[in-house]
Legacy VTK file of the C-alpha trace (Angstrom):
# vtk DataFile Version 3.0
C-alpha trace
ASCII
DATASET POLYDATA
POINTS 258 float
71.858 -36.355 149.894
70.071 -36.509 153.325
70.215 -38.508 155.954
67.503 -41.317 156.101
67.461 -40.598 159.655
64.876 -38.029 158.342
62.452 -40.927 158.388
62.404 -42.002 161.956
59.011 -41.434 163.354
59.033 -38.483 165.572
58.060 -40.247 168.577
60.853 -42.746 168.317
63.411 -38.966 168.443
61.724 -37.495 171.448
62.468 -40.675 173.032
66.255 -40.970 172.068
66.311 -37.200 173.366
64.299 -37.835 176.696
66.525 -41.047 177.415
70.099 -39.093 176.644
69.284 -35.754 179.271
67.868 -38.543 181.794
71.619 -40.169 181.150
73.502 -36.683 181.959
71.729 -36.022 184.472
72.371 -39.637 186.246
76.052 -39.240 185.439
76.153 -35.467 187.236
74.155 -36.947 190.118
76.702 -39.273 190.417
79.714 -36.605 190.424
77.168 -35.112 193.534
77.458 -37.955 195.252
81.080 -38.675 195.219
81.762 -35.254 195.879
79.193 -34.994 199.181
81.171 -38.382 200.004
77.502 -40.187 199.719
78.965 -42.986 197.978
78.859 -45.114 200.634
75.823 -43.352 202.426
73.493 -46.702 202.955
76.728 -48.411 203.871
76.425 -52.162 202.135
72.739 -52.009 202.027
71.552 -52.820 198.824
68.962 -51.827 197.142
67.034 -50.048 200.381
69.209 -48.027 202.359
69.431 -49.526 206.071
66.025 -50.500 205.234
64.373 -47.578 203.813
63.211 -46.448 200.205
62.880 -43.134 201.640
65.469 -42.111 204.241
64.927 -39.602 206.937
65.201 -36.109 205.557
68.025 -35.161 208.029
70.805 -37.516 206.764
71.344 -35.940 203.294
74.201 -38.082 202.172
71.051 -41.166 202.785
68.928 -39.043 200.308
71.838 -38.150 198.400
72.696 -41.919 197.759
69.241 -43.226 197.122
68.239 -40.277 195.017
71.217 -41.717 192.672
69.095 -44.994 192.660
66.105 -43.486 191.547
67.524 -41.849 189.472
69.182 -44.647 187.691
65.046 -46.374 187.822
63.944 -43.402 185.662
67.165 -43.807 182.968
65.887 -47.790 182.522
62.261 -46.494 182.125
63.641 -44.037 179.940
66.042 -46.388 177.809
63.106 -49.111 177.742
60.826 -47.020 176.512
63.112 -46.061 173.454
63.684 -49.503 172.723
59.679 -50.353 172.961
59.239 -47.439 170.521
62.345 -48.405 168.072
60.897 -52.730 168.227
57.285 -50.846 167.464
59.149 -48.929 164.081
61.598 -52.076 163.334
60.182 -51.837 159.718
61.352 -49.232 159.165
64.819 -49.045 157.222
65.858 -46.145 159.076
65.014 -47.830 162.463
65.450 -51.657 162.184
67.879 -51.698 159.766
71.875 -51.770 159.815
73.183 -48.406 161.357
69.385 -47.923 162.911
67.904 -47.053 165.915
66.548 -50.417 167.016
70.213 -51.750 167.455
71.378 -49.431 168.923
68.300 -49.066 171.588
69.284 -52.747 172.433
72.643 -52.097 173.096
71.310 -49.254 175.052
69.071 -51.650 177.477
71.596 -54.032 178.138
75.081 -51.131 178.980
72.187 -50.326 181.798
72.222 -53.216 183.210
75.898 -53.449 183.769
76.236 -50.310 185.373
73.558 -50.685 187.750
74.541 -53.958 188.758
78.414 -53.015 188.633
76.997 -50.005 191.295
76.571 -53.192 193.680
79.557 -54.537 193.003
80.756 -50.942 194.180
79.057 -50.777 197.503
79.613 -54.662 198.269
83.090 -53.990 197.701
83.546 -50.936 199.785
83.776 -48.418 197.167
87.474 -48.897 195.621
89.426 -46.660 193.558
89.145 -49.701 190.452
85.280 -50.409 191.322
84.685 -46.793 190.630
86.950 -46.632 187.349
85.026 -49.454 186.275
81.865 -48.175 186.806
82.537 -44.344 185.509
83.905 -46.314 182.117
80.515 -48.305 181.698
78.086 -45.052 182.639
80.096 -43.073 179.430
79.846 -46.133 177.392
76.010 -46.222 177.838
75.751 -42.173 177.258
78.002 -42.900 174.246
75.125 -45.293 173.528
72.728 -43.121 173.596
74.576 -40.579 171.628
74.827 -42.509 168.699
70.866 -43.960 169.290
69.943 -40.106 169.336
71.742 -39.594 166.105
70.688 -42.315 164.092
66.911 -41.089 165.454
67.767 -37.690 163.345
68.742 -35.840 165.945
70.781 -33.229 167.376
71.323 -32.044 163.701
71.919 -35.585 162.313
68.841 -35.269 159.679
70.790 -32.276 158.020
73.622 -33.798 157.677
74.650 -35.824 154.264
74.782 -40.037 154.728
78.997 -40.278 155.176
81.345 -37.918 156.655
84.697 -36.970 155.610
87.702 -39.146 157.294
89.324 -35.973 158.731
86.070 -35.126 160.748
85.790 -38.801 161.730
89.043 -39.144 162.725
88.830 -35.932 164.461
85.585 -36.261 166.802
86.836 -40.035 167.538
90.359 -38.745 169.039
88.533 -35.746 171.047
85.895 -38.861 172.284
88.656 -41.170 172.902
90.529 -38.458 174.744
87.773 -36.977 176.917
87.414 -40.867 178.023
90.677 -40.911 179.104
89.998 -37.766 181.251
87.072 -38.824 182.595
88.695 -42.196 184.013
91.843 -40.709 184.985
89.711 -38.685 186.548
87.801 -40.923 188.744
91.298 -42.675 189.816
92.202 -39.117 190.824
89.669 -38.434 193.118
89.762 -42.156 194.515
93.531 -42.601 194.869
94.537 -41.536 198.443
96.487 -38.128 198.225
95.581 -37.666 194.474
93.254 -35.164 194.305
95.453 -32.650 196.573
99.075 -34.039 195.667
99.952 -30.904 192.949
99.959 -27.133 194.906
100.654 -25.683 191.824
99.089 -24.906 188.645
99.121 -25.531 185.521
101.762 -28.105 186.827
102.240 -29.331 190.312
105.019 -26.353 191.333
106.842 -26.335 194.592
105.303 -27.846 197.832
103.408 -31.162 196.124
103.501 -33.960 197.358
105.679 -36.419 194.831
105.233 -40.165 194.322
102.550 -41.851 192.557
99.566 -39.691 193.642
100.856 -36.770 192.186
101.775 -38.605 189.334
98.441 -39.529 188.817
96.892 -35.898 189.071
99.849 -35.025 187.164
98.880 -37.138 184.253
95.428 -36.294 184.365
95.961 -32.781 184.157
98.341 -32.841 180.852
95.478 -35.195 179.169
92.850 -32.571 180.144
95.103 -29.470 178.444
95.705 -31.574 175.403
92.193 -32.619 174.898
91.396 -28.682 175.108
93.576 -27.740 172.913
92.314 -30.586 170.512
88.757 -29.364 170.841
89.764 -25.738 170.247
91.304 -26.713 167.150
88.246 -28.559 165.703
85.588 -25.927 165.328
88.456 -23.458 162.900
89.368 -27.002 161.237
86.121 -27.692 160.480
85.189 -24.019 159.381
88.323 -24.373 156.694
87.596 -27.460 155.168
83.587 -26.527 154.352
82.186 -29.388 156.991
78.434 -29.119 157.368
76.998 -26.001 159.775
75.648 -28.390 162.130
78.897 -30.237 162.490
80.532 -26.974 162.856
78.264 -25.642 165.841
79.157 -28.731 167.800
82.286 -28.295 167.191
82.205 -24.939 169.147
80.274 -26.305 171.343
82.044 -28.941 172.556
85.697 -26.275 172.800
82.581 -24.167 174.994
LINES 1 259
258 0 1 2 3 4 5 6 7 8 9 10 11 12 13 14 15 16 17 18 19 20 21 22 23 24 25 26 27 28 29 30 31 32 33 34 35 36 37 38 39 40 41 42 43 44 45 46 47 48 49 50 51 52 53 54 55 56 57 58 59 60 61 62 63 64 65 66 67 68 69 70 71 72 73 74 75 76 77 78 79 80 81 82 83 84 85 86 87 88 89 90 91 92 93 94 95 96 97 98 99 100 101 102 103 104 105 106 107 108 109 110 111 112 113 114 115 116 117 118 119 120 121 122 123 124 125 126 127 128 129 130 131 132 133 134 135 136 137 138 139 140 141 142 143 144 145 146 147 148 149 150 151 152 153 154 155 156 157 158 159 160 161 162 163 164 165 166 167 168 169 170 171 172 173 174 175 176 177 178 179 180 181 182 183 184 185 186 187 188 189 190 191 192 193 194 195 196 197 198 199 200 201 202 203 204 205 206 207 208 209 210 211 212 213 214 215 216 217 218 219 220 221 222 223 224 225 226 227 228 229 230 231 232 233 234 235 236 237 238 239 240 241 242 243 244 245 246 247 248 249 250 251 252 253 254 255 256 257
């Protein structure tokens, strides 16, 4: 039996699809501008940038910063416009209903909003290692979001893929999710915690010459949840493969070990 996905108008997909890349693309902005150091860029200027809405040229970690902002402008026009599309289709079973698109588009709209505004809770505050945990947890939330919109829109392979899903696939994807969260945030506290990100010398573990304490704890953990969640993902595509889970299951499986 196929997914009633199958029945989401077309235009209402493209949407979910546009709105998802605009969300990466924020999110690896973002890991631009705390790696340039831009994060605090316009200082605790809010929304210009010591005035401007288009800095001088010569100050990239200014262009770097707002860039980020207008960026995050084109994700709401992006996430609005699915949810325009998906109130437009709400008749439709496969959009308004339970488990539809429409739902999920509203949930969408509103994990925007706490992000951005959480971003000037982040510059008002000076840019702390918990203000930037916080707001790295709500960013994945909304691209989980928009995940799940994009699938219940029939996409990336969702329309070929039968109504339920076995438990061990289910319970599979949601550790690997719940896992990769877990990196992600450690993650941020890694890069924000003073000492962290350079406190192991060695590798795979910290070897000889780190620095101890807390902040290499803290890259320490980080590190052993990253190994475990690849060697979870490497397991999933051959797990799938044996038990006979759909092809298009199976192909993110190996793309997500990728």
């Amino acid at each position: 039996m196929s997914s009633p996905s199958a029945s989401v108008p077309a235009a209402v997909r493209r949407l979910s699809l546009v709105a998802l890349g605009v969300a990466l693309l924020h999110i690896i902005f973002g890991a631009i501008v705390r790696i340039s150091g831009s994060g605090m860029g316009c200082g605790d200027h809010w929304p210009t940038c010591y005035g401007y809405w288009f800095p001088p040229f010569e100050r990239m970690d200014l262009v770097i910063e707002v860039m980020h902002r207008y960026l995050a402008l084109a994700l709401f026009a992006a996430v609005a416009s699915l949810a325009v599309a998906a109130w437009r289709h709400r008749a439709t079973p496969a959009v308004g209903g339970t488990g539809g698109v429409w739902p999920a588009a509203r949930v969408a709209v509103a994990l925007w909003f706490a992000p951005a505004l959480f971003g000037a809770v982040t510059v008002f505050t000076g840019n702390p290692a918990w203000a930037t945990v916080v707001h790295e947890l709500l960013a994945a939330s909304l691209l989980a979001v928009l995940v799940a919109t994009a699938l219940r829109a029939g996409a990336l392979g969702r329309a070929a893929l039968p109504v339920t899903g076995a438990r061990t696939a289910i319970g599979g994807t949601t550790a690997a999710a719940a896992m990769a969260l877990l990196v992600v945030l450690l993650g941020g506290l890694t890069a924000k915690v003073e000492g962290a990100a350079v406190a192991c010398a060695g590798f795979p573990l910290c070897g000889p010459g780190s620095l101890g304490g807390g902040a290499q704890h803290i890259q320490l953990t980080h590190r052993l949840l990253a190994y475990l969640l690849v060697l979870h993902l490497a397991a999933l595509p051959f797990l799938f493969r044996k038990r006979g889970e759909p092809a298009p299951l199976q192909r993110w499986a190996w793309a997500g070990m990728a």
